[in-house]
ZATI-14958 format. One record per residue (C-alpha): residue number from 1; chain; x, y, z; residue in one letter. Coordinates in nm, 2 decimals. Layout:
   k c   east  north     up r
 NUM A      X      Y      Z A
...
***
This chain:
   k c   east  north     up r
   1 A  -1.10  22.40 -12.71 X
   2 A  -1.48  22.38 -12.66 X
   3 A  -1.53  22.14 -12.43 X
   4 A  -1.34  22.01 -12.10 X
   5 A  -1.36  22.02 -11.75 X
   6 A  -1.41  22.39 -11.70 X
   7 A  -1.65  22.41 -11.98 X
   8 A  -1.84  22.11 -11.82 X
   9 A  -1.90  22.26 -11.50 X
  10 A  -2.00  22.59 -11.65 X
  11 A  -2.24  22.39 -11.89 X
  12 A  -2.38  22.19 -11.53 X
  13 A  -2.38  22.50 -11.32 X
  14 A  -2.60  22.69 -11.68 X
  15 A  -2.87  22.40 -11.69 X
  16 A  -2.86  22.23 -11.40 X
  17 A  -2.75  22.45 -11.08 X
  18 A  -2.97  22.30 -10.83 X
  19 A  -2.80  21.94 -10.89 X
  20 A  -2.58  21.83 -10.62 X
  21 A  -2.21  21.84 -10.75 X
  22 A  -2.01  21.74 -10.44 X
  23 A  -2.11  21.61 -10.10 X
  24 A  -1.84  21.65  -9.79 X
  25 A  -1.80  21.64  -9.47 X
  26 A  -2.13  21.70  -9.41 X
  27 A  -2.22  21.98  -9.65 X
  28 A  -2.36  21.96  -9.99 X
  29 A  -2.21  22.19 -10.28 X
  30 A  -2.39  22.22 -10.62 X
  31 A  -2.30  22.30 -10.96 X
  32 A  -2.38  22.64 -10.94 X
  33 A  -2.24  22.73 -10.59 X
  34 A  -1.92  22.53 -10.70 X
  35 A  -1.88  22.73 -11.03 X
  36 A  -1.89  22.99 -10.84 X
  37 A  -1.67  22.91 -10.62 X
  38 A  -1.41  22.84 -10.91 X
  39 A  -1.48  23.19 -11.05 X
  40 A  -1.36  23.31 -10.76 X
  41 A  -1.05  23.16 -10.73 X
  42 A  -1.02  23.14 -11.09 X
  43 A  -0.97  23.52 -11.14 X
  44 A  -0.76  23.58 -10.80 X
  45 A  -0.53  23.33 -10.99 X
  46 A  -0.60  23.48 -11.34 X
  47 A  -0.44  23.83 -11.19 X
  48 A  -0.07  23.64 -11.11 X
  49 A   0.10  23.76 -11.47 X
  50 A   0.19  23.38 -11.55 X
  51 A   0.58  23.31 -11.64 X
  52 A   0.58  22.93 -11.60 X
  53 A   0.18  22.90 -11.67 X
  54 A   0.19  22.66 -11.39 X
  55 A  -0.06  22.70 -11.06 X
  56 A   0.06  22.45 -10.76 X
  57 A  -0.24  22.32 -10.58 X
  58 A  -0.10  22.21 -10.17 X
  59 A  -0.49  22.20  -9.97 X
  60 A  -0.51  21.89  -9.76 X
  61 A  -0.93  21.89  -9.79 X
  62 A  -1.04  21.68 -10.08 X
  63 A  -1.32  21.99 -10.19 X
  64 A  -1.06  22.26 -10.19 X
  65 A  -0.80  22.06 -10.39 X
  66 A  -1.14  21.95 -10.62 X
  67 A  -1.17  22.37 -10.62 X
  68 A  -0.85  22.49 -10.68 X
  69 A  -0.74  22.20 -10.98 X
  70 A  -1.07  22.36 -11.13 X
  71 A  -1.01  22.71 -11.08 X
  72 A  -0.65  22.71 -11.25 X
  73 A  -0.81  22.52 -11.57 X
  74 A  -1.03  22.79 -11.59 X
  75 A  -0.81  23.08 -11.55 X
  76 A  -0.54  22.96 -11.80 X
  77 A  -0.31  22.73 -11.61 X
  78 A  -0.15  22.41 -11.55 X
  79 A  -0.28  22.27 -11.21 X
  80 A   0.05  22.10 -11.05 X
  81 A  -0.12  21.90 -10.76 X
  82 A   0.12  21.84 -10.48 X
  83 A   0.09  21.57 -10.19 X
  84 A   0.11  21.79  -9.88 X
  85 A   0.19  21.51  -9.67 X
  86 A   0.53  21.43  -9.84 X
  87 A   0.85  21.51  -9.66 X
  88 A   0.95  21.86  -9.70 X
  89 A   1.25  21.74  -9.89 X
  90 A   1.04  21.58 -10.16 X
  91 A   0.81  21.85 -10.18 X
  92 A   1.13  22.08 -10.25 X
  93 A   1.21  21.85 -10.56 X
  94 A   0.87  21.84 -10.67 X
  95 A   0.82  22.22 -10.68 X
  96 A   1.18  22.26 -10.80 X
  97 A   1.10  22.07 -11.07 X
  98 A   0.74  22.25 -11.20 X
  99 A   0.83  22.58 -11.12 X
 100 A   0.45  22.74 -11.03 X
 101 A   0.36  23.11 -11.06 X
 102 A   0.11  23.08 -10.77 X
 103 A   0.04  22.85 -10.51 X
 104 A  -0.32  22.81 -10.34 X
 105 A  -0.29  22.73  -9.95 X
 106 A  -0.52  22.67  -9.67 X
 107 A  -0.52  22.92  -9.42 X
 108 A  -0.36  22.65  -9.15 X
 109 A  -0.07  22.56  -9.40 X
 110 A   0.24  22.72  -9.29 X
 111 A   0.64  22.69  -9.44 X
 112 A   0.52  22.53  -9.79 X
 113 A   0.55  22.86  -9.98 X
 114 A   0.86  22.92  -9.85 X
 115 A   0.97  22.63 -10.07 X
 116 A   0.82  22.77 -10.37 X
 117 A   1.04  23.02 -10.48 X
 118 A   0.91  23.28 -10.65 X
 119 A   0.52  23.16 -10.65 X
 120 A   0.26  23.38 -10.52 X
 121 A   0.05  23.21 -10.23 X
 122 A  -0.31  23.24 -10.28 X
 123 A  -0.50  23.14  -9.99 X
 124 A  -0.87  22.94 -10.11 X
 125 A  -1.04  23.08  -9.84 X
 126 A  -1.02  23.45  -9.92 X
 127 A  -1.34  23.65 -10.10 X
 128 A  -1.22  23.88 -10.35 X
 129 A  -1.40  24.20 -10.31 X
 130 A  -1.60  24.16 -10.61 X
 131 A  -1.74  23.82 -10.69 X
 132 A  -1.75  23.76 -11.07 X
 133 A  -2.07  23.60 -11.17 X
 134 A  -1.92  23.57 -11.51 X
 135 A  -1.58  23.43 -11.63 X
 136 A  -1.39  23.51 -12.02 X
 137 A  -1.30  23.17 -12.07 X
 138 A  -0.92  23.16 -12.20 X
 139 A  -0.78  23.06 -12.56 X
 140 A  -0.66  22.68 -12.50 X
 141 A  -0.54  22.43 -12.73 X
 142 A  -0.62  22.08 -12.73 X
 143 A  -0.21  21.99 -12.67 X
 144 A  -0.16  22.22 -12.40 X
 145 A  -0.11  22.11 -12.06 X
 146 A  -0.38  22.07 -11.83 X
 147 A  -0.21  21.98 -11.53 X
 148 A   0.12  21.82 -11.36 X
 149 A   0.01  21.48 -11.16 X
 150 A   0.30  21.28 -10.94 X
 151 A   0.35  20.89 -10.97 X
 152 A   0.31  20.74 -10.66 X
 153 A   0.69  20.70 -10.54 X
 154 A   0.71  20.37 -10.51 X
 155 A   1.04  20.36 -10.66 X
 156 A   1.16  20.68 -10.48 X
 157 A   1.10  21.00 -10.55 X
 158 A   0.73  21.08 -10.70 X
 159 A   0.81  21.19 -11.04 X
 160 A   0.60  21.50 -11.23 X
 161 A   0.43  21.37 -11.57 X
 162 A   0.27  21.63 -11.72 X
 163 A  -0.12  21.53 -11.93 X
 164 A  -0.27  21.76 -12.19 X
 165 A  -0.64  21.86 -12.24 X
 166 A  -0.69  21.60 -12.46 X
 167 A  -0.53  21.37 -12.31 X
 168 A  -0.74  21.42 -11.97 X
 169 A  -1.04  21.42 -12.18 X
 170 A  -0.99  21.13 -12.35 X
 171 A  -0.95  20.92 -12.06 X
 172 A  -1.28  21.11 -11.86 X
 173 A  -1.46  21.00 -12.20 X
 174 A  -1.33  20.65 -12.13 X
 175 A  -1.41  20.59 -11.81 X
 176 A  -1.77  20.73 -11.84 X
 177 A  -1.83  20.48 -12.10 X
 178 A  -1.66  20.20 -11.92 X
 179 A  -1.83  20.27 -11.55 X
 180 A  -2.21  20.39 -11.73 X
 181 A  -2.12  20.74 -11.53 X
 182 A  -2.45  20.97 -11.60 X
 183 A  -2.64  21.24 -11.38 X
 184 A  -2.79  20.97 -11.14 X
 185 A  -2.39  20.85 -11.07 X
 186 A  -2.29  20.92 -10.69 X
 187 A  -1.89  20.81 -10.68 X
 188 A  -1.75  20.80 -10.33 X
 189 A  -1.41  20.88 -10.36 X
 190 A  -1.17  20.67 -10.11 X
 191 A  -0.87  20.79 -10.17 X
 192 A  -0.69  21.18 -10.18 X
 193 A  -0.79  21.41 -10.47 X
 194 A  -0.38  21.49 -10.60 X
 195 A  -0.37  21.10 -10.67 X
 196 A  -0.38  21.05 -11.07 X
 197 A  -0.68  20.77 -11.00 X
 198 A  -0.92  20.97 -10.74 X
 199 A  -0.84  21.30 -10.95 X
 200 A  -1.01  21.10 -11.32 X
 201 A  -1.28  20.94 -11.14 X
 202 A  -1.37  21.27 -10.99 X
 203 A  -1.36  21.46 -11.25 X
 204 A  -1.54  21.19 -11.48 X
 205 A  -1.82  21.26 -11.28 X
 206 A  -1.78  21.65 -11.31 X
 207 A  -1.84  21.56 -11.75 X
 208 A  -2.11  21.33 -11.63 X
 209 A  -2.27  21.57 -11.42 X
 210 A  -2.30  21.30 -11.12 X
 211 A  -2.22  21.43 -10.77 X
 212 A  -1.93  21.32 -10.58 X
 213 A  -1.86  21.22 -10.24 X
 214 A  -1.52  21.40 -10.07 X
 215 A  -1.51  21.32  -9.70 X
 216 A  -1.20  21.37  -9.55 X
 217 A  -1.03  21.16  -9.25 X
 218 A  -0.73  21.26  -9.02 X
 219 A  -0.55  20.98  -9.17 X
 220 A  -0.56  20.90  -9.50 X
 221 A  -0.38  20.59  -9.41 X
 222 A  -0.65  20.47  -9.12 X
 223 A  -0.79  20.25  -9.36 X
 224 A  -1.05  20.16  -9.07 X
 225 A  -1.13  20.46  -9.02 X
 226 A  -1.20  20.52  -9.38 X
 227 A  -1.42  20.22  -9.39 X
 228 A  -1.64  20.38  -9.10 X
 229 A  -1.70  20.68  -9.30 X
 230 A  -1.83  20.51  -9.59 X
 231 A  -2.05  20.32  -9.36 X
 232 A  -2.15  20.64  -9.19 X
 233 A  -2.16  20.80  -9.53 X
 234 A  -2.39  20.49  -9.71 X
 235 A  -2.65  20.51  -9.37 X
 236 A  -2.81  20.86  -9.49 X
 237 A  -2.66  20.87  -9.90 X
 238 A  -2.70  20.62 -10.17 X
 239 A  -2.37  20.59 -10.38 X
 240 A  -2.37  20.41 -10.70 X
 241 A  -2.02  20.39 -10.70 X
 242 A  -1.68  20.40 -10.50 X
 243 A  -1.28  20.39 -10.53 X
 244 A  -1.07  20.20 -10.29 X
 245 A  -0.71  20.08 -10.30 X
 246 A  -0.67  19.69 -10.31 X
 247 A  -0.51  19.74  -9.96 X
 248 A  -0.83  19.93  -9.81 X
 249 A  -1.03  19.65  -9.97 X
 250 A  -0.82  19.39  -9.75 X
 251 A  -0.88  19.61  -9.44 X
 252 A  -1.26  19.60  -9.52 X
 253 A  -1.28  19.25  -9.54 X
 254 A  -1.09  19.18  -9.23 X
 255 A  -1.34  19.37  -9.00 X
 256 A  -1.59  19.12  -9.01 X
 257 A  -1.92  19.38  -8.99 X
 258 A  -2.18  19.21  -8.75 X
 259 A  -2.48  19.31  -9.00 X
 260 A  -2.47  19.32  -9.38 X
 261 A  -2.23  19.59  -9.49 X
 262 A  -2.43  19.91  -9.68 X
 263 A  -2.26  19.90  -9.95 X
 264 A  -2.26  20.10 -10.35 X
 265 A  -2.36  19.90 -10.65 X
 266 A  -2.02  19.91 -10.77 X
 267 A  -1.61  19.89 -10.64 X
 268 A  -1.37  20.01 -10.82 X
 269 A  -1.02  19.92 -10.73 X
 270 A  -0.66  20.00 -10.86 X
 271 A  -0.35  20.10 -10.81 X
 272 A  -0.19  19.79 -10.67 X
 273 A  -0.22  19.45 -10.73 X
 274 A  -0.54  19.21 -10.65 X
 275 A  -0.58  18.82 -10.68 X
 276 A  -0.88  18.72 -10.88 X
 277 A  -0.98  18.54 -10.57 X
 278 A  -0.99  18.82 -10.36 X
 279 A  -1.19  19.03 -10.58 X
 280 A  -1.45  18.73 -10.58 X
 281 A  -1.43  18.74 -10.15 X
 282 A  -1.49  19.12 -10.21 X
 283 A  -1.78  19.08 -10.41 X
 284 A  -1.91  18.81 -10.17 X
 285 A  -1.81  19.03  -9.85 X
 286 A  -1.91  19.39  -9.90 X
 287 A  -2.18  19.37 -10.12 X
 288 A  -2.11  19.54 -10.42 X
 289 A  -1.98  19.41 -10.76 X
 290 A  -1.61  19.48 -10.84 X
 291 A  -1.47  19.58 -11.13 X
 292 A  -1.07  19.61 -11.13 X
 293 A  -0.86  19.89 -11.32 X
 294 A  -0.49  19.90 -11.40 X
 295 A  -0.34  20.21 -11.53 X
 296 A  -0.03  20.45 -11.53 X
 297 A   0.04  20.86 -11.43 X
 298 A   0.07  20.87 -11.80 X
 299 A  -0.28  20.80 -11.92 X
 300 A  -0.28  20.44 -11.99 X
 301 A  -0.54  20.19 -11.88 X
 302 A  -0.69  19.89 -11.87 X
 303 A  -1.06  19.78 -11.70 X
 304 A  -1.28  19.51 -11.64 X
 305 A  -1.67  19.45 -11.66 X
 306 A  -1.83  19.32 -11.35 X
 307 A  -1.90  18.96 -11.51 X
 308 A  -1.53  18.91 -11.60 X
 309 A  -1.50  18.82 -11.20 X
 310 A  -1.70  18.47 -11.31 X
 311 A  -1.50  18.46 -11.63 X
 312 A  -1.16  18.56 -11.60 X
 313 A  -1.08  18.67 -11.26 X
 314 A  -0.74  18.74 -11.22 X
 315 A  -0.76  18.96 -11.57 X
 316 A  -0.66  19.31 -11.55 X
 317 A  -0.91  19.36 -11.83 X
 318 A  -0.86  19.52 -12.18 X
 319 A  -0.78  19.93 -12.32 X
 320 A  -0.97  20.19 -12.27 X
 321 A  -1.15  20.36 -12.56 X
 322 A  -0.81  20.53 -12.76 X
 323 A  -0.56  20.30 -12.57 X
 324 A  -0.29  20.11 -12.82 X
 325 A  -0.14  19.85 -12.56 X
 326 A   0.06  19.55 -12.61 X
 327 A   0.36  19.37 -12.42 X
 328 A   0.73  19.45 -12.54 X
 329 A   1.03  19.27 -12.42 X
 330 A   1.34  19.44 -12.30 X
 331 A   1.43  19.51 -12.69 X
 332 A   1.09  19.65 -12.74 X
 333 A   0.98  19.43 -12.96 X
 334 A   0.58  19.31 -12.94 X
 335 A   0.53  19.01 -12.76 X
 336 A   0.19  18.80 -12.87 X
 337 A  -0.03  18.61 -12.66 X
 338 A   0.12  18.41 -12.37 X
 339 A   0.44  18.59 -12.33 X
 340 A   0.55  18.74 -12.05 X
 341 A   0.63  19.12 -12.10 X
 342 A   0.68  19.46 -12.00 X
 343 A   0.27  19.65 -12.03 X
 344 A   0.32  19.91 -12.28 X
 345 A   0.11  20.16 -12.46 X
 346 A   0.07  20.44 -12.74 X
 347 A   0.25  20.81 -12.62 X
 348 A  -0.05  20.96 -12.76 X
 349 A  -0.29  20.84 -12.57 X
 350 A  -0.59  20.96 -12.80 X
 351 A  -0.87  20.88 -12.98 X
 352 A  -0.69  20.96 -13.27 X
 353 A  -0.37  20.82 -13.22 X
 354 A  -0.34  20.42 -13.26 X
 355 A  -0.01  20.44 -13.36 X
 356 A   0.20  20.22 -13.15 X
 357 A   0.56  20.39 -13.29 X
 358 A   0.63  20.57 -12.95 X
 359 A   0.54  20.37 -12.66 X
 360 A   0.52  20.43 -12.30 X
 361 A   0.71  20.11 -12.17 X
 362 A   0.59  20.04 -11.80 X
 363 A   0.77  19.89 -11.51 X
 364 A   0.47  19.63 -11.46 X
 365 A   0.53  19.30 -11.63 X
 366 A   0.23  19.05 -11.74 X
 367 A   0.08  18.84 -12.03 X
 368 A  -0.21  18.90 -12.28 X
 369 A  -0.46  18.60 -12.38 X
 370 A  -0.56  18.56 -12.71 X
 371 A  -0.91  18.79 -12.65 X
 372 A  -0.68  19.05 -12.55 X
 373 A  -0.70  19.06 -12.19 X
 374 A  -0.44  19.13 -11.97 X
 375 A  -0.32  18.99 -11.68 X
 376 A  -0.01  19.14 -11.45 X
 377 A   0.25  18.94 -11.28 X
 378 A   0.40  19.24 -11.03 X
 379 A   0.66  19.50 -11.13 X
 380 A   0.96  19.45 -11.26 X
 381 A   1.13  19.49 -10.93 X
 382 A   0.89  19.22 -10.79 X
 383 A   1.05  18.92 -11.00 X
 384 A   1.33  18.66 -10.92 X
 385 A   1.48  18.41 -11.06 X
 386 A   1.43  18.08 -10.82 X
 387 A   1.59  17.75 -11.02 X
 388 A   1.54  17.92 -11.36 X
 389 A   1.19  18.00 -11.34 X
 390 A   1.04  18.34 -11.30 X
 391 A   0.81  18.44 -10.97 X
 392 A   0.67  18.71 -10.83 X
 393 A   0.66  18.84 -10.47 X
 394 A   0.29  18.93 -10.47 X
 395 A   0.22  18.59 -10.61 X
 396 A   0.35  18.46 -10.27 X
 397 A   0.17  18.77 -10.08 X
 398 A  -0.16  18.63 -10.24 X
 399 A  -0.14  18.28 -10.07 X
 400 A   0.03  18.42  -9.78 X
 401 A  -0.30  18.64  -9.69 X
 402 A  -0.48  18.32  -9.70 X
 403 A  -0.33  18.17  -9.39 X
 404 A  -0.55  18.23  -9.11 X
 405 A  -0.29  18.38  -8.87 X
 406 A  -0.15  18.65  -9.11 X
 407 A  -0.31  18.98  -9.13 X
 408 A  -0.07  19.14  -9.34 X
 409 A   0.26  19.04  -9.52 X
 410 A   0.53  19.16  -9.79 X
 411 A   0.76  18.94  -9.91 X
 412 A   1.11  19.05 -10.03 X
 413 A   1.35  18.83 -10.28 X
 414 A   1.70  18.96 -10.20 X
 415 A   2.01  18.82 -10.39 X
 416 A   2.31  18.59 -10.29 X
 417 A   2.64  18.61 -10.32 X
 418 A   2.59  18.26 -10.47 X
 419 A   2.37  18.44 -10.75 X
 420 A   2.10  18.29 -10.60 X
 421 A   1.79  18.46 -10.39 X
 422 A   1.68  18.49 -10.02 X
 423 A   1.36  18.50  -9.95 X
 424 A   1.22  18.70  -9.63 X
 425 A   0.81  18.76  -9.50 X
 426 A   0.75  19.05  -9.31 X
 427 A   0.42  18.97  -9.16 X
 428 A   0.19  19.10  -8.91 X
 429 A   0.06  18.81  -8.74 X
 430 A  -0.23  18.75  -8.52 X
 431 A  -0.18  18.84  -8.17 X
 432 A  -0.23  18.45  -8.03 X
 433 A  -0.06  18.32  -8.38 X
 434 A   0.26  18.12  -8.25 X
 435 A   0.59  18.21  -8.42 X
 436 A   0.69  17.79  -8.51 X
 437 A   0.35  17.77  -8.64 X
 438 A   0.36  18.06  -8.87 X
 439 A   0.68  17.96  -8.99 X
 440 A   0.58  17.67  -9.08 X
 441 A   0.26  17.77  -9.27 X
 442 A   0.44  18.05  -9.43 X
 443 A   0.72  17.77  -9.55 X
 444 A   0.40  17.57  -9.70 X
 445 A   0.26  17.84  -9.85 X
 446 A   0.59  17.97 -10.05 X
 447 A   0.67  17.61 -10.14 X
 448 A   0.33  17.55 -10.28 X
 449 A   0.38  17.91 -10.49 X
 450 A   0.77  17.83 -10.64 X
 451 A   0.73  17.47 -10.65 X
 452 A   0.97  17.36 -10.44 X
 453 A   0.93  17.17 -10.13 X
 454 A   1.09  17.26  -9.80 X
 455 A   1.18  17.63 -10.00 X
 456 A   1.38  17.84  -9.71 X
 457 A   1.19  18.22  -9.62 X
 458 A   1.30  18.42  -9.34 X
 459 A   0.97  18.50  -9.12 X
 460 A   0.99  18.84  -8.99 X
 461 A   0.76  18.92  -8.76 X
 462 A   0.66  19.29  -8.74 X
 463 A   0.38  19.51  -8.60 X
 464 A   0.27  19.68  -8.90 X
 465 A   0.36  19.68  -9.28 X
 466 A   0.59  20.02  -9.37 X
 467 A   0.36  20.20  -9.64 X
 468 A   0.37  20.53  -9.82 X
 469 A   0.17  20.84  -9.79 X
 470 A   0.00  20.72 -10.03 X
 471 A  -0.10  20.39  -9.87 X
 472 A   0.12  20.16 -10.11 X
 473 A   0.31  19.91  -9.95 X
 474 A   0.72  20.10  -9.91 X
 475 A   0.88  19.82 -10.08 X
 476 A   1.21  20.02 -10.05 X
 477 A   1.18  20.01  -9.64 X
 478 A   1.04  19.64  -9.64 X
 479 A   1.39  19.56  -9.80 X
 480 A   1.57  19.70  -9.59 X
 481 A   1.44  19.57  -9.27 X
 482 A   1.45  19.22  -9.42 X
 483 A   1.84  19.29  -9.51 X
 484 A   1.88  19.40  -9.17 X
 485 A   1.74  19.12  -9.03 X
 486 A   1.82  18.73  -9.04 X
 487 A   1.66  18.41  -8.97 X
 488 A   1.80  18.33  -8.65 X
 489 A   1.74  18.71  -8.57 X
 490 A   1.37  18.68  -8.64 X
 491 A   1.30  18.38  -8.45 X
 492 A   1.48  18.53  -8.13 X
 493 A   1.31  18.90  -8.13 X
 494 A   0.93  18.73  -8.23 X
***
């Protein structure tokens, strides 16, 4: 294979090795210094005899994961990038589960490569004692695999889906069309490098040979604090672009800046759902215009231009370049426009490949208009039945954010013995909000959304909304605390 990531940096660090290729906390990195950086690592990891072919990457810094994914493309391997911050427990399954030869480690992480079996640890901090200026560039084949990402977990356990060369390719290709990614392209990445989203982005500016912007905060779930940074970071760098969660976006908003927000040119948000209204107070709020993104671990996507905001807000957008996607119902049979349906897509992924035979059959549900633009209704696990119409829970999250005294909410639909539902709000509630008000607005709000006046919700007032490493809302825990509590219980503990 002739071109991919490790050829692109090579081909950036050859021409262009001045060129700023990453900026972090504080320090610039070019092309050339961080080519040869990945030479470095790339033959410490080279001289592991590979069984499984598989190179684990557990850094916590943004740059050093960036590094290390790099290096084990370029010495032959599969780069298996693992969430450090996960229970040990989890982190047991996932490396159970991909087997790595070697495993590159800070020098502060301790007890991970214990879990690892048989891997060799590689520490990214160590200098060989000869520093190859030149690297052979191993035999690989379009189908191999070029690395092991981990779904988000908001099911339960993250679960390892493994993406080829030209699969990854593909989908850089596609979003430096979509997002006009070039030299002049400065992406602040918002989010951890082993996520699928932050991991593309990045290294669709690597093929673009744009620079990108890898700060690191002690909290990847301070979404304040992040917000600061990119402030801090926007005060002495221009960035054409950024990546935030839809979550981070709400945090943003909510600060209120006293001055105009410095802001990039463009937002890009994903990986959780977004009202076509908030996306318009986004573009209104920070400053920059807002383009929304849906996609799976798998490879499949869907993205907007900036002007469908005016157009068609609440759209998800259409395929990427090479994406087959339609809507299938449980059977699996293609649904046309209007229907509500599971968001499925081609296996293959490809340029090539528009055959829609073999399909990759989502848990998001949603409808496609007759343009082909998409629209998603939640997750399958979202939806209930209320008097033999279908809703969905962040449906009712969307108007709930509009009430003035609620910061923050998750609504859960948990069913009867009746075979009915019950719904309950967690919500985190202004400080001087009181409790018979917000019950009463929240009751408004749901009854407005289902269409049913007086509807009954259980208003559980709670300090914060329980999230998971990665910063999605843990759906799994919000359920269980509204099962644990009732409305009586509620109104007596708020």
């Amino acid at each position: 294979m002739q071109f991919g990531t490790s050829e692109c940096l090579a081909h950036w660090a050859t021409y262009r090795p001045n060129s700023p290729a990453a900026l972090h906390n504080g320090q610039t990195t070019s092309y050339g210094e961080l080519n040869r950086r990945v030479n470095v690592l790339a033959a410490r990891i080279a001289a592991v005899p590979p069984q499984s072919g598989r190179t684990a990457i557990a850094t916590k810094a943004k740059f050093d994961t960036y590094v290390a994914a790099l290096a084990a493309v370029r010495a032959g391997r599969s780069a298996v990038l693992l969430n450090t911050g996960l229970a040990t427990s989890v982190l047991e399954t996932n490396l159970r589960e991909t087997s790595p030869d070697t495993i590159v480690v800070e020098t502060t992480t301790t007890g991970l490569t214990d879990l690892a079996n048989e891997a060799r640890q590689i520490m990214i901090s160590e200098e060989p004692g000869q520093i190859p200026d030149q690297f052979v560039f191993p035999e690989i084949q379009g189908r191999d695999e070029w690395g092991v990402f981990f779904s988000s977990g908001t099911t339960g356990t993250p679960k390892p889906i493994g993406r080829s060369h030209d699969s990854v390719v593909t989908e850089l290709i596609g979003w430096c069309l979509e997002l006009s990614l070039n030299r002049q392209t400065v992406f602040f990445i918002g989010r951890p490098v082993f996520y699928t989203g932050s991991a593309v982005l990045l290294l669709a500016t690597l093929v673009a040979g744009g620079a990108s912007i890898l700060n690191d905060v002690p909290h990847e779930g301070d979404f304040e604090a992040i917000w600061r940074d990119y402030q801090d970071t926007l005060a002495t760098n221009v960035a054409s672009h950024a990546f935030f969660l839809p979550d981070q976006l709400r945090t943003f908003m909510k600060i209120r800046p006293t001055q105009t927000p410095l802001a990039a040119d463009c937002i890009l948000t994903m990986g959780g759902p977004i009202s076509g209204a908030e996306k318009t107070r986004a573009h209104r709020l920070l400053g920059s215009k807002i383009v929304e993104s849906w996609g799976n671990t798998e490879g499949l996507g869907t993205i907007t231009e900036p002007d469908d905001l005016l157009s068609r807000p609440d759209s998800i957008g259409r395929p990427f370049l090479g994406d087959y996607m339609c809507l299938v119902d449980h059977g699996g049979h293609t649904l046309g426009p209007g229907r509500l349906g599971y968001i499925s897509g081609g296996i293959g992924a490809g340029v090539n490949n528009y055959a829609p035979d073999d399909l990759i059959v989502s848990e998001d549900l949603g409808v496609i208009d007759a343009d082909g633009y998409f629209y998603i209704r939640g997750r399958e696990q979202d939806c209930f039945l209320l008097n033999g119409e279908t809703h969905f829970t962040p449906t009712i999250e969307d108007a709930l954010r509009n009430e003035r005294e609620v910061l923050d909410c998750c609504v859960v639909a948990q069913p009867t013995k009746e075979d009915g539902v019950f719904l309950s709000a967690l919500v985190v509630a202004d400080d001087e909000a009181a409790l018979s008000s917000l019950y009463d607005a929240v009751r408004v709000s749901v009854s407005a959304v289902v269409g049913i006046p007086g509807a009954d919700i259980d208003v559980i007032r709670v300090q914060e909304i329980p999230r998971l490493p990665s910063g999605k809302v843990d759906r799994i825990t919000a359920a269980g605390l509204a099962a644990e509590a009732s409305p009586r219980r509620s109104l007596e503990n708020a």
